[in-house]
N, CA, C and O atoms as a GROMACS GRO file, in nm:
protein
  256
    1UNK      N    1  -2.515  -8.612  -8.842
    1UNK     CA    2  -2.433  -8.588  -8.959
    1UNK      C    3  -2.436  -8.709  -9.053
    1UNK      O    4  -2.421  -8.696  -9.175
    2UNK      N    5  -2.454  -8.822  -8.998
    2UNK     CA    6  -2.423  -8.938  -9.062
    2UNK      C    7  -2.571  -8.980  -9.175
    2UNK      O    8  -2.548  -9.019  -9.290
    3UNK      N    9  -2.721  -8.966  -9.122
    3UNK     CA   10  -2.811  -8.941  -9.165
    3UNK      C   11  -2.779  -8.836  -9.288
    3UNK      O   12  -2.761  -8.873  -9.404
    4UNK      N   13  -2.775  -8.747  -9.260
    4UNK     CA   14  -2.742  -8.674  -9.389
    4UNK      C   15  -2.614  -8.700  -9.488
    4UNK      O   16  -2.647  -8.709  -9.606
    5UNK      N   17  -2.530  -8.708  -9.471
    5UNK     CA   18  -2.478  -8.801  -9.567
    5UNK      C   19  -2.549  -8.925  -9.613
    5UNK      O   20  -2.559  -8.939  -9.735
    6UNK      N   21  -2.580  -8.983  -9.564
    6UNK     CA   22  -2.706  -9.103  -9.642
    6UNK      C   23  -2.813  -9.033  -9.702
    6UNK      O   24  -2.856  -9.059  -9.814
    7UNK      N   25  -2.859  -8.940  -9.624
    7UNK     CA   26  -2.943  -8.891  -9.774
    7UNK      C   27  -2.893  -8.816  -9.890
    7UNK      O   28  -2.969  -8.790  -9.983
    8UNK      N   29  -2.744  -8.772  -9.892
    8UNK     CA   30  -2.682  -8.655  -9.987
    8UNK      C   31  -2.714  -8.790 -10.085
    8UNK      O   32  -2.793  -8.788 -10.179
    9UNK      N   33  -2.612  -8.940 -10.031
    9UNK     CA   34  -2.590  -9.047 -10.123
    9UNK      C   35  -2.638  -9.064 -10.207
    9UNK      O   36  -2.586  -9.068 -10.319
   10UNK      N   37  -2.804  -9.087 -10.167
   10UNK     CA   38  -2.918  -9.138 -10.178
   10UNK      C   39  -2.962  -9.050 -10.283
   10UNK      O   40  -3.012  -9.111 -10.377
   11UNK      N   41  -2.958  -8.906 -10.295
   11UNK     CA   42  -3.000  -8.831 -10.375
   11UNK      C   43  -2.928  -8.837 -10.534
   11UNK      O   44  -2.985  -8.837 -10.643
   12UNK      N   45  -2.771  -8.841 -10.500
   12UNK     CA   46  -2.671  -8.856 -10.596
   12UNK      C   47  -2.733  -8.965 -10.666
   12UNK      O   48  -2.767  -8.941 -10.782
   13UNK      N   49  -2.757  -9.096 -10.614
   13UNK     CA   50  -2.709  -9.180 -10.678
   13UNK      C   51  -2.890  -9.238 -10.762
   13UNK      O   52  -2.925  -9.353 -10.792
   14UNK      N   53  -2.964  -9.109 -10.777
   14UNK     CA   54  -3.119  -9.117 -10.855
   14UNK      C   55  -3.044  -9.095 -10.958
   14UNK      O   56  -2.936  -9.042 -10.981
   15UNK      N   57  -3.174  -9.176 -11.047
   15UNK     CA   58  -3.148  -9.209 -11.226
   15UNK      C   59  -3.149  -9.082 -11.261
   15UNK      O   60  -3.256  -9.026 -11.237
   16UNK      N   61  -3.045  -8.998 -11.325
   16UNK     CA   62  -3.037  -8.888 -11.372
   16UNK      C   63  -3.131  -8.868 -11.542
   16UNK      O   64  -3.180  -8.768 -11.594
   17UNK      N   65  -3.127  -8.991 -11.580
   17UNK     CA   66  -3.101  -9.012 -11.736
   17UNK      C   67  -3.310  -8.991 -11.737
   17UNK      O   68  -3.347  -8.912 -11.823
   18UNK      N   69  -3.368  -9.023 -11.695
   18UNK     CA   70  -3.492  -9.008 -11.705
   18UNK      C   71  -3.611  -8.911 -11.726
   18UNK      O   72  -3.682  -8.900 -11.625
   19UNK      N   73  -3.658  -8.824 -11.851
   19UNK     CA   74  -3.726  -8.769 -11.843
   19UNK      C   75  -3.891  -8.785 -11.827
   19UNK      O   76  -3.954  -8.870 -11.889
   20UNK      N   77  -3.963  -8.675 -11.718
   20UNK     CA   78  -4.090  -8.671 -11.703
   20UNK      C   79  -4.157  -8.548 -11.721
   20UNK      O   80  -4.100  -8.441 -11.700
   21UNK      N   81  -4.293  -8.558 -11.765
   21UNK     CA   82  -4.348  -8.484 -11.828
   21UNK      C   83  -4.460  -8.467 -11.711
   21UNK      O   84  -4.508  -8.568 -11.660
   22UNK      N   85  -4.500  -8.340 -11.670
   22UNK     CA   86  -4.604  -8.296 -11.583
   22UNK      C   87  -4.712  -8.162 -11.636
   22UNK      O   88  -4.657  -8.056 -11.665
   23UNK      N   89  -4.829  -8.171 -11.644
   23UNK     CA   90  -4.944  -8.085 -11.704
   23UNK      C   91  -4.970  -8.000 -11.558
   23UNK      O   92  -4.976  -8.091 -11.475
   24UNK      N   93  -4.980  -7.933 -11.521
   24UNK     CA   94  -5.002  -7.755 -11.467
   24UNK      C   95  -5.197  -7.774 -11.467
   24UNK      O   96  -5.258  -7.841 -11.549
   25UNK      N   97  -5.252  -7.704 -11.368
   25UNK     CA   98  -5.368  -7.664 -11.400
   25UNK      C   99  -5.401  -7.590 -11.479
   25UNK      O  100  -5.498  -7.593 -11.555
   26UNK      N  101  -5.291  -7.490 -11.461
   26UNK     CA  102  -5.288  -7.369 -11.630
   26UNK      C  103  -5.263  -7.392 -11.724
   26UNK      O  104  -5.236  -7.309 -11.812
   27UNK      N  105  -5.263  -7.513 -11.736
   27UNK     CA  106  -5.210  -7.571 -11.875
   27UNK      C  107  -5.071  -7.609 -11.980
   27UNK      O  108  -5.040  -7.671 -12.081
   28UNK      N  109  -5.006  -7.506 -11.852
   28UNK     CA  110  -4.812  -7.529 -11.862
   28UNK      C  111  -4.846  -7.722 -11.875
   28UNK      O  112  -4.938  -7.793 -11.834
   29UNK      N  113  -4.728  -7.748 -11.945
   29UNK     CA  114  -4.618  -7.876 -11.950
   29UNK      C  115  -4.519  -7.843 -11.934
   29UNK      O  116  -4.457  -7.759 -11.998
   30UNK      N  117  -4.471  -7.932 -11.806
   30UNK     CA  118  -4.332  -7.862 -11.742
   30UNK      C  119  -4.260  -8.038 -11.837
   30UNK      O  120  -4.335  -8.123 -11.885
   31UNK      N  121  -4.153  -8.044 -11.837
   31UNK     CA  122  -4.068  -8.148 -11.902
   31UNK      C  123  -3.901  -8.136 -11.766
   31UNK      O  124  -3.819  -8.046 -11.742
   32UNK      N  125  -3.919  -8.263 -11.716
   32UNK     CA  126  -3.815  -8.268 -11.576
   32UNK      C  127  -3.723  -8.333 -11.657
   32UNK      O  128  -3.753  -8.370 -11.770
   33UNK      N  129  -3.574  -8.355 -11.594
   33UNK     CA  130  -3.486  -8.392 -11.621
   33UNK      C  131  -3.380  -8.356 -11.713
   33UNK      O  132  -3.271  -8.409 -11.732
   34UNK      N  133  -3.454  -8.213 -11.788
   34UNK     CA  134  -3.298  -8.182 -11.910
   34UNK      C  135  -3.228  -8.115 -11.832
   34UNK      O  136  -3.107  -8.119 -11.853
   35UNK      N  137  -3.278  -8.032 -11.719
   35UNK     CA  138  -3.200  -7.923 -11.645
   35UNK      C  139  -3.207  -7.942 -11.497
   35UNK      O  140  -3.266  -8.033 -11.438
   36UNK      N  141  -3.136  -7.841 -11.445
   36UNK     CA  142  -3.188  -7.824 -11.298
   36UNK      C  143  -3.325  -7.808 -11.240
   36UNK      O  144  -3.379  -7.845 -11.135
   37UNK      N  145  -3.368  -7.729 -11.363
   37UNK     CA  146  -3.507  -7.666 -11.323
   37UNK      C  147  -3.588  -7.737 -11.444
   37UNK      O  148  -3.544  -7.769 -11.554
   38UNK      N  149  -3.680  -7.748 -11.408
   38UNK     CA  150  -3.790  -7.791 -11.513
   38UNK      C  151  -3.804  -7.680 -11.650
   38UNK      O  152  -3.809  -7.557 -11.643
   39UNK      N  153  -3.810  -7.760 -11.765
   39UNK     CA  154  -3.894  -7.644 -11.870
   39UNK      C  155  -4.016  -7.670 -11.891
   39UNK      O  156  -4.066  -7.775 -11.930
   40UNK      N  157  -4.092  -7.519 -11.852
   40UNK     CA  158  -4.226  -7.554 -11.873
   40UNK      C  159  -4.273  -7.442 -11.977
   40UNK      O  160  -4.268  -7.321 -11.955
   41UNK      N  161  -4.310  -7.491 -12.071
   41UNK     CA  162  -4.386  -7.417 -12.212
   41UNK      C  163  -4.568  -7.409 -12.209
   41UNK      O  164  -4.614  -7.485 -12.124
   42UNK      N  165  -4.618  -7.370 -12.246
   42UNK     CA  166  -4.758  -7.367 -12.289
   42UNK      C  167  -4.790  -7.411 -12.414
   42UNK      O  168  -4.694  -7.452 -12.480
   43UNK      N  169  -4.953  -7.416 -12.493
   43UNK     CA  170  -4.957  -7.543 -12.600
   43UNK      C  171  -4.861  -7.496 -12.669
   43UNK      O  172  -4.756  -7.551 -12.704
   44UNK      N  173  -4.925  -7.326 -12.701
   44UNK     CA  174  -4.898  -7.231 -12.792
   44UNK      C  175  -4.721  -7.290 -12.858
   44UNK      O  176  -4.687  -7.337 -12.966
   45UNK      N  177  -4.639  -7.256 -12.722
   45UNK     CA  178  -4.479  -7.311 -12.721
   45UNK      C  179  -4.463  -7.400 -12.778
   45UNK      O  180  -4.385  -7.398 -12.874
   46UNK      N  181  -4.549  -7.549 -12.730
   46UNK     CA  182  -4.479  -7.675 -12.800
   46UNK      C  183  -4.507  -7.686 -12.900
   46UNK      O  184  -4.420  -7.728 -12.976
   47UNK      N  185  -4.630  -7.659 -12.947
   47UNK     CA  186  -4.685  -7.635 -13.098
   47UNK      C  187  -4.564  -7.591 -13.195
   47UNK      O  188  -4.533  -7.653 -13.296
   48UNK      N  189  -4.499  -7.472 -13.148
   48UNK     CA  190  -4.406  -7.430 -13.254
   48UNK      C  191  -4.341  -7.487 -13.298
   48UNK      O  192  -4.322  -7.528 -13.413
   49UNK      N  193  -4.262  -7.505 -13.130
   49UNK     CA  194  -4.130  -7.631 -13.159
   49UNK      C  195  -4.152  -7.709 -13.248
   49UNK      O  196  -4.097  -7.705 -13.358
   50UNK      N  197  -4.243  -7.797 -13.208
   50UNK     CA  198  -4.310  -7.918 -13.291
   50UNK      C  199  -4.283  -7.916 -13.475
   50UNK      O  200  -4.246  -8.003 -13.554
   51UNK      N  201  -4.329  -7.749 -13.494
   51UNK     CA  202  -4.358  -7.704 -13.622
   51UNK      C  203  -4.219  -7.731 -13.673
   51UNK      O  204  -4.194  -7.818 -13.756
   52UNK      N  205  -4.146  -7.666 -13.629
   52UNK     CA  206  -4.004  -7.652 -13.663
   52UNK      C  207  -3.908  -7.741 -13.666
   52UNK      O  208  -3.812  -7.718 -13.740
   53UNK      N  209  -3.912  -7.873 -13.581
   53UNK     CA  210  -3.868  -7.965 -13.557
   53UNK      C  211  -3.949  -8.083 -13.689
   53UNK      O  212  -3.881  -8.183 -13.711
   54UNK      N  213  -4.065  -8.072 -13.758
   54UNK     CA  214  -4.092  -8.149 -13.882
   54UNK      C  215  -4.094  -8.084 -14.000
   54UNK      O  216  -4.107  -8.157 -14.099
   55UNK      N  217  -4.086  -7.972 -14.018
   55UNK     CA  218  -4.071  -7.895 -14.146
   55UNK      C  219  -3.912  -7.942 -14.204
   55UNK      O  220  -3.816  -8.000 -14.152
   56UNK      N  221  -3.936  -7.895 -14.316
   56UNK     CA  222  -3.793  -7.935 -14.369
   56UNK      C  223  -3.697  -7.862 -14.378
   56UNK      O  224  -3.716  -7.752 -14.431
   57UNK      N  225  -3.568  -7.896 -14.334
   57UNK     CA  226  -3.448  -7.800 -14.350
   57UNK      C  227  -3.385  -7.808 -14.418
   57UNK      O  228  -3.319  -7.906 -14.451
   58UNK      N  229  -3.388  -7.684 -14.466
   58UNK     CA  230  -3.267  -7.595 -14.606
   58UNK      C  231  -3.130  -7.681 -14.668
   58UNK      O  232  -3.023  -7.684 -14.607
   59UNK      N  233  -3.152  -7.745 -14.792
   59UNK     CA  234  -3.032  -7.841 -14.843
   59UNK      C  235  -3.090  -7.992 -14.738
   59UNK      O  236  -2.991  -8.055 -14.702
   60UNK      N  237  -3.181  -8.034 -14.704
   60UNK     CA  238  -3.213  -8.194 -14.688
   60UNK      C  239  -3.294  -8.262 -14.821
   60UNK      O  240  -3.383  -8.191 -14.870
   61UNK      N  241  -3.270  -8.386 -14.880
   61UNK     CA  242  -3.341  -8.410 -14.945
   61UNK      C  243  -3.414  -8.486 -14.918
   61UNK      O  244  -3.391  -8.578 -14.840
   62UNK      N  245  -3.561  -8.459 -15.000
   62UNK     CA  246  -3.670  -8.537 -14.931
   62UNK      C  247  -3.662  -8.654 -14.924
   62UNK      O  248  -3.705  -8.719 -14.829
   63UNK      N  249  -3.585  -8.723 -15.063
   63UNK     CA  250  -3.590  -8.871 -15.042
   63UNK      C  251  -3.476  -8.972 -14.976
   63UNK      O  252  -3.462  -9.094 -14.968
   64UNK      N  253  -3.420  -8.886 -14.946
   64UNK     CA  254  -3.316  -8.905 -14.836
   64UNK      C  255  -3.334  -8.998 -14.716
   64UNK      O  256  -3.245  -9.008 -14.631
   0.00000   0.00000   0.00000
């Protein structure tokens, strides 16, 4: 019992704050650390994001 409590500890007390990025043979990119579970997108996916995340949004000014 005591072993396992040292490892529950041990588990708790990993750097939560750290994200990592892992490539798939299929070509998924999984991205660890925002969730429980990994998000894994394809290019197609991040591409978008990407798109959407530098385009400009509605009422920003450019020279802002």
């Amino acid at each position: 019992m005591e072993r396992l409590r040292a490892e529950n500890a041990q588990l708790k007390s990993k750097d939560k704050g750290g994200l990592t990025l892992k490539v798939s043979e299929k070509g998924g990119v999984s991205l660890y650390g925002m969730r429980r579970f990994p998000v894994t997108l394809y290019k197609e996916q991040w591409l978008r994001i990407l798109e959407r995340t530098m385009a400009p949004h509605p009422g920003e000014c450019a020279g802002d």
